[in-house]
Backbone bond lengths (Angstrom), bond angles and torsions (degrees), N, CA, C in turn:
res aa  C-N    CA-C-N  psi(-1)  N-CA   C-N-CA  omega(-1)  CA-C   N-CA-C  phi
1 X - - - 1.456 - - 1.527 110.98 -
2 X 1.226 132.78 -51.08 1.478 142.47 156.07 1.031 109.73 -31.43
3 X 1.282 132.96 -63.67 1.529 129.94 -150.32 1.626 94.66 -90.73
4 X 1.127 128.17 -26.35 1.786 136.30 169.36 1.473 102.53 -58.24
5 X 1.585 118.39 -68.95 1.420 116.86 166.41 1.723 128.85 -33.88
6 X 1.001 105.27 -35.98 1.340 111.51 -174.23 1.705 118.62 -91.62
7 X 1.622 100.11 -10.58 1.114 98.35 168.76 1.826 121.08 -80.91
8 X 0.946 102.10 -32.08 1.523 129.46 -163.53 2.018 95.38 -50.96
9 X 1.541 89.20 131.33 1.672 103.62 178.77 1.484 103.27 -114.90
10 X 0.793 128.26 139.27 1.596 149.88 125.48 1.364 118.74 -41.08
11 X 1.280 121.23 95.89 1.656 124.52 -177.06 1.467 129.68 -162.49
12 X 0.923 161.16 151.51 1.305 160.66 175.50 1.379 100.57 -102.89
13 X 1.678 121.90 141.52 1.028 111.38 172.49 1.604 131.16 -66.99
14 X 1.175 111.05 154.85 1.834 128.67 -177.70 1.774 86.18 -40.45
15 X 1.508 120.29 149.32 1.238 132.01 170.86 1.293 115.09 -102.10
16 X 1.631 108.48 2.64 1.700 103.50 169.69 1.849 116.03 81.35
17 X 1.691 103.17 -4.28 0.989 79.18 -162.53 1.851 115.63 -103.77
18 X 1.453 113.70 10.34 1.330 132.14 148.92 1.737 133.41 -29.12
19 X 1.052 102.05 124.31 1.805 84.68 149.87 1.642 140.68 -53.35
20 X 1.386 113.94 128.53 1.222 86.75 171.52 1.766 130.91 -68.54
21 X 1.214 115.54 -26.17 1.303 117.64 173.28 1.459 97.75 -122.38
22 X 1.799 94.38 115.54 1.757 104.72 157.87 1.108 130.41 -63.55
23 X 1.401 130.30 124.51 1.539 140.00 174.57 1.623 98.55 -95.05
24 X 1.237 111.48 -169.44 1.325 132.54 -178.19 1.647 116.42 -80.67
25 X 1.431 113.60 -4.87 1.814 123.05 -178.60 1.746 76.70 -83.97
26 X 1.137 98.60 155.40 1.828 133.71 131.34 0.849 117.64 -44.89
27 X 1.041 130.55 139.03 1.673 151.08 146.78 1.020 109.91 -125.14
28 X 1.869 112.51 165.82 1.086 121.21 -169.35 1.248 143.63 -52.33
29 X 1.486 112.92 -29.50 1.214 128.74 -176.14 1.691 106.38 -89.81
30 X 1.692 112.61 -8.40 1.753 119.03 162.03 1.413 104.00 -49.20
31 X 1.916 86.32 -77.79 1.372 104.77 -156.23 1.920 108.75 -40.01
32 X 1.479 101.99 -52.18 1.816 97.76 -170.64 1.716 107.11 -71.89
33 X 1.621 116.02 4.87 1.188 127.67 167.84 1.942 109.50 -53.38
34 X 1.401 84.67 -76.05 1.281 120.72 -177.50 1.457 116.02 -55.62
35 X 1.562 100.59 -29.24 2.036 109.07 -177.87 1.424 95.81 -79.98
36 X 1.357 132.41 -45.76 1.618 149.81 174.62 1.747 107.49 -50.93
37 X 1.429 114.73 -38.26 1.097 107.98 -165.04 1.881 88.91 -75.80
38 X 1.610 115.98 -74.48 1.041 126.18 144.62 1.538 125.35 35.18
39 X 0.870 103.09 -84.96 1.314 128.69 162.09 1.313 134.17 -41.71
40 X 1.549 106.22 -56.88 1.334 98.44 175.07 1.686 108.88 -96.67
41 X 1.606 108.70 9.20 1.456 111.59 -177.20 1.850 90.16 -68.05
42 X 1.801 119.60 -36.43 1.377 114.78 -134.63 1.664 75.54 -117.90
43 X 1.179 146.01 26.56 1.292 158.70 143.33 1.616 107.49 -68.30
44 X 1.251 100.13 -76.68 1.726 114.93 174.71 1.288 113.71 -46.66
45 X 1.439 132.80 -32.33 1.416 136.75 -151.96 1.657 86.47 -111.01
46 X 1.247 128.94 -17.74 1.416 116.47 -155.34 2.072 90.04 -113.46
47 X 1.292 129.63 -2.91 1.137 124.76 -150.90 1.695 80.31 -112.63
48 X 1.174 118.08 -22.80 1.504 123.56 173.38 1.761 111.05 -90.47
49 X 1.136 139.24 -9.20 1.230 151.00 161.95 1.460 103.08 -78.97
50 X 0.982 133.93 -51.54 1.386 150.81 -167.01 1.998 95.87 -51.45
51 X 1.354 82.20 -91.50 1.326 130.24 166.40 1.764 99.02 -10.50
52 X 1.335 105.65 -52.17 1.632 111.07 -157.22 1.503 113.23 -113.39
53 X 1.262 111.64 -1.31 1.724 139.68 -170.03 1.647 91.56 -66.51
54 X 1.535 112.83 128.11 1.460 106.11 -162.72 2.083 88.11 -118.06
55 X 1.370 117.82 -6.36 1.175 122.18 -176.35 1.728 117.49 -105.46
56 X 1.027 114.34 117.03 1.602 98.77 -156.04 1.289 116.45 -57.80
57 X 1.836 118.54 -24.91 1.727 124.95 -156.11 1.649 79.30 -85.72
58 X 1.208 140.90 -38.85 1.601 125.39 -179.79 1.273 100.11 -100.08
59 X 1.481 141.32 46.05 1.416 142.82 140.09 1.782 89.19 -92.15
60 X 1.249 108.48 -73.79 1.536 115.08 162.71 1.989 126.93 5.70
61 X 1.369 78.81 -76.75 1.057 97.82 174.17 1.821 148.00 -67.24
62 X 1.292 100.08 -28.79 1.601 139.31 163.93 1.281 81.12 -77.66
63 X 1.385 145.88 -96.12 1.072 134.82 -146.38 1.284 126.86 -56.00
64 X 1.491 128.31 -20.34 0.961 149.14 153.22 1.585 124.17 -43.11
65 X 1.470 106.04 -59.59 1.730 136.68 169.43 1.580 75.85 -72.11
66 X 1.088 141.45 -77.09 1.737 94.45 -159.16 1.242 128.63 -85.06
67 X 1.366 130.53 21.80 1.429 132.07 155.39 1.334 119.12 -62.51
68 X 1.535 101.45 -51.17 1.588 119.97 -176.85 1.432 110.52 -60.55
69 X 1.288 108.45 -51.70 1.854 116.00 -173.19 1.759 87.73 -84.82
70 X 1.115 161.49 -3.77 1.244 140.95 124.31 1.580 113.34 -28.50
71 X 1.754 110.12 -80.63 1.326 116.04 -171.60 1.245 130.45 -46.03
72 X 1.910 109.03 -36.80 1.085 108.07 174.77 1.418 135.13 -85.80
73 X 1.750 103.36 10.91 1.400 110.36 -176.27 2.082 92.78 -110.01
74 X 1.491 98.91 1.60 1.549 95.63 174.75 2.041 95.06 -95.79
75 X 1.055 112.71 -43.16 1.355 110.54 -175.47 2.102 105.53 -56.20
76 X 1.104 120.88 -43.09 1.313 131.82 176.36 1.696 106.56 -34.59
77 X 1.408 87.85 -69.11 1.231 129.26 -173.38 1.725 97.77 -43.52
78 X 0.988 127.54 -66.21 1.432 154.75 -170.63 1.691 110.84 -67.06
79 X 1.597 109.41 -23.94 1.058 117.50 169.11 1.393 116.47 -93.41
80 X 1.335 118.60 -47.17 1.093 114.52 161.39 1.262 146.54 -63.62
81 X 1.458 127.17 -5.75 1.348 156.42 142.06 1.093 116.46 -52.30
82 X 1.154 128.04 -68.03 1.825 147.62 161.43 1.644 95.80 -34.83
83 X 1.292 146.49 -34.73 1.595 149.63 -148.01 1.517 103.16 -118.88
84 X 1.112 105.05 -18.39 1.639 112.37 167.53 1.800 97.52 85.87
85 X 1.026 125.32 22.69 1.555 144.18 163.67 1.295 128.66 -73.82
86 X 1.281 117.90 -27.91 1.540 115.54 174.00 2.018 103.75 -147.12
87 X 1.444 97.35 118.82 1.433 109.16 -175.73 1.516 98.48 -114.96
88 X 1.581 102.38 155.90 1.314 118.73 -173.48 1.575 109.65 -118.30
89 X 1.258 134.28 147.13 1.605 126.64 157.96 1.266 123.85 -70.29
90 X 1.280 126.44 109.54 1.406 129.27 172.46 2.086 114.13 -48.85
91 X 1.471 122.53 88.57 1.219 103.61 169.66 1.356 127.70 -57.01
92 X 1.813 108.23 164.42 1.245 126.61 175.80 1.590 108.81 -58.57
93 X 1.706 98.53 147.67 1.440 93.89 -173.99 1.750 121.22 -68.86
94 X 1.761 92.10 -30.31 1.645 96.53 163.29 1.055 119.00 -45.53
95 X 1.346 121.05 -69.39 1.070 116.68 -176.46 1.683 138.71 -33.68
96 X 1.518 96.09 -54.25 1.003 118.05 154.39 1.941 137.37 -35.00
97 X 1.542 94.53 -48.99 1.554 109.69 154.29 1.703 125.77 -66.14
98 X 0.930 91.36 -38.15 1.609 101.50 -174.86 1.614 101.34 -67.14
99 X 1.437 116.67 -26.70 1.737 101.12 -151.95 1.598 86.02 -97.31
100 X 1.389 117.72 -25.69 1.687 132.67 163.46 1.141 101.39 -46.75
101 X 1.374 123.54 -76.66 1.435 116.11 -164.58 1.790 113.54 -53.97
102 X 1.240 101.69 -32.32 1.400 115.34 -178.51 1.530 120.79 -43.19
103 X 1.173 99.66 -55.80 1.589 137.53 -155.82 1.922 93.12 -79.08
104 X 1.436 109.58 -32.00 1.244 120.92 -150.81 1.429 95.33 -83.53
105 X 1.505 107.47 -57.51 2.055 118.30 173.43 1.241 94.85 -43.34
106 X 1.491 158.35 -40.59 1.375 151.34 -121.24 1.524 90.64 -86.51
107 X 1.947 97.61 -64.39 1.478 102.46 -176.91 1.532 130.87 -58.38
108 X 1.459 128.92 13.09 0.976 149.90 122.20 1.578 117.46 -22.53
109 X 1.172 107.07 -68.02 1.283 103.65 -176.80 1.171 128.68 -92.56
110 X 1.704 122.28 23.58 1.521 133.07 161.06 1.313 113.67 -64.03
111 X 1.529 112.49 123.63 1.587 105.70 165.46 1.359 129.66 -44.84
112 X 1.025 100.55 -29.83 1.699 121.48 -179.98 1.487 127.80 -96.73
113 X 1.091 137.13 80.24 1.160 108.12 170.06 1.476 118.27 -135.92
């Protein structure tokens, strides 16, 4: 039962709409490869701009550019899922409990609650 669980993917099927043999061009599922990678390259780089922005109208503004390059690396994401292009592993439910329970002791230690 474990080792069945752990196989299990999260995916929509392939949309067929690939080559069967890749050459050296792009295809579609590159290009939103590369826009996906992209994205969260200028996510990471922009959450540290944000972060360190000592002027508020370009705190503003960075923050702005990273909502958008957030969304549009969630829309990618969302497209490529939908196309049967990017699959995920379904975790174990233990696991799953454990990182719950985990997460759960933390709020314990809010001053506030």
């Amino acid at each position: 039962m474990q080792n069945q669980q752990q196989n299990k993917q999260i995916a929509n099927p392939s949309t067929g709409q690939l080559p069967k043999v890749k050459t050296p061009e792009m295809n579609e599922r590159d290009f939103m490869n590369d826009g996906l990678s992209t994205c969260k390259y200028l996510t990471d780089s922009l959450n540290v701009a944000v972060r360190e922005a000592s002027h508020d109208q370009l705190y503003q503004e960075f923050l702005q550019i990273l909502e958008e390059t957030h969304q549009s690396s969630r829309d990618l994401f969302n497209l490529m899922f939908k196309k049967g292009w990017y699959k995920l592993e379904a975790a174990e439910q233990q696991k799953v409990d454990q990182a719950h329970q985990q997460f759960s002791n933390y709020s314990t230690q809010f001053p506030y609650q």
